[in-house]
N, C-alpha and C positions, 0 to 999 in steps of 0.2 A: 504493500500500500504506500509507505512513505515512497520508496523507488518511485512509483509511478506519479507519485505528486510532484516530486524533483525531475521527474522527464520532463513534466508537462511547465513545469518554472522552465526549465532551460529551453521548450519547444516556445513559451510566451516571449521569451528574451531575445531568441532569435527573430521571432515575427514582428513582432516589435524594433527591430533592425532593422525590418525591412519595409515595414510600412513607414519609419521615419525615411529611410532612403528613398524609396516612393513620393515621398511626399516632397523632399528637397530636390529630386527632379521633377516634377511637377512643377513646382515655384519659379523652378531655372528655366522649364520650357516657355511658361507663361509670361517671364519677361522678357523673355528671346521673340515673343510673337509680339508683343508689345511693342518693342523695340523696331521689329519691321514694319510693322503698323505706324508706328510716325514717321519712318521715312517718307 
């Protein structure tokens, strides 16, 4: 039981990596469009 609670901590930790990574290209693409858009 604890095992599996400690999988699932290290499986949130990782996801959670990756949705902030997601999310900070996301922000990057969004200025990059912007960015063409006022040209």
């Amino acid at each position: 039981m604890i095992i599996a609670l400690r999988l699932g901590y290290f499986e949130n930790k990782e996801a959670n990596k990756l949705l902030n990574e997601i999310d900070e290209i996301s922000k990057m693409t969004m200025s990059l469009i912007k960015k063409l858009n006022a040209n």
